[in-house]
C-alpha positions as CSV (number, residue, x, y, z in Angstrom):
1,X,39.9,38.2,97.3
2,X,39.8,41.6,98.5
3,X,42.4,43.7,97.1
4,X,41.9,46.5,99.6
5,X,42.8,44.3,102.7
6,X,46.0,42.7,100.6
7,X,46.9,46.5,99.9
8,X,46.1,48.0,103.4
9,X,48.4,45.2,104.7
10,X,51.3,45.3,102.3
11,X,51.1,49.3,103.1
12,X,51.4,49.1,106.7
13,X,54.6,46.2,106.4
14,X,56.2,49.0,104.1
15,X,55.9,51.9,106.3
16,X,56.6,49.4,109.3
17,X,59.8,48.3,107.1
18,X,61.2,52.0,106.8
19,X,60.4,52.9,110.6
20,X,62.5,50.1,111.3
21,X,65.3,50.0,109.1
22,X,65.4,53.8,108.1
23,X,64.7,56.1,111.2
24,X,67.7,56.1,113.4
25,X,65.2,59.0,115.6
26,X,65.8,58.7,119.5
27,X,62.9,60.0,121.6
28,X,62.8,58.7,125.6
29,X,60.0,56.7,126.2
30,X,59.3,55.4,122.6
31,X,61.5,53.1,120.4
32,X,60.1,54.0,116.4
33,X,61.7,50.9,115.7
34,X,59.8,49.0,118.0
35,X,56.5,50.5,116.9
36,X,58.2,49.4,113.0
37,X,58.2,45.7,114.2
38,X,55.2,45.7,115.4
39,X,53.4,47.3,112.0
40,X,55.7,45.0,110.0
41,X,54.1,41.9,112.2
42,X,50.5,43.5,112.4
43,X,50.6,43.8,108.7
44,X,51.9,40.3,107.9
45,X,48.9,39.0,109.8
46,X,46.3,41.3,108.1
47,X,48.1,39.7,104.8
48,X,47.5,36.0,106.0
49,X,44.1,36.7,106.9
50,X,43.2,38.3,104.0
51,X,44.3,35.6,101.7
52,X,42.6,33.0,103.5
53,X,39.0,34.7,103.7
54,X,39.7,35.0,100.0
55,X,40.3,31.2,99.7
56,X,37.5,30.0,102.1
57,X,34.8,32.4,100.4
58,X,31.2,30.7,100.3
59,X,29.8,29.6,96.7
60,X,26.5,28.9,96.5
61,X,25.3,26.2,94.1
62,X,21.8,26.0,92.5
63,X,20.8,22.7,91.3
64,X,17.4,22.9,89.1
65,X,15.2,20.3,89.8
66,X,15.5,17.2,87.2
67,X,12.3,15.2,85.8
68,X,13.8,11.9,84.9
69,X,11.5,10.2,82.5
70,X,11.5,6.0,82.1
71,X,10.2,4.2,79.1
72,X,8.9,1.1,79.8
């Protein structure tokens, strides 16, 4: 599991949370809150992608080779 993409993504939710639900800013022809929804949403999906990559990692397996002996 990668613990950078988990933090990255929790990070960006967090500062998309306060944009959103702190900053009461007003600026014509951008909405801060809007651009918080969308981090909030971006990061959710980095999260959910990051935990499944960790789940679905490859393993390799090495089997060594067996000599099976029969006494007759």
């Amino acid at each position: 599991m990668r613990t950078s993409g988990i933090g990255g993504s929790l990070a960006l939710m967090a500062v998309g949370a306060i944009l959103y639900f702190a900053v009461t800013v007003e600026t014509p022809g951008f909405n801060i809150n809007t651009a918080g929804i969308i981090m909030m949403i971006v990061g959710a999906i980095g999260l959910v992608a990051t935990l499944v990559m960790g789940t679905t990692s490859e393993h390799t397996v090495v089997e060594k080779d067996r000599s099976v002996v029969v006494d007759s």
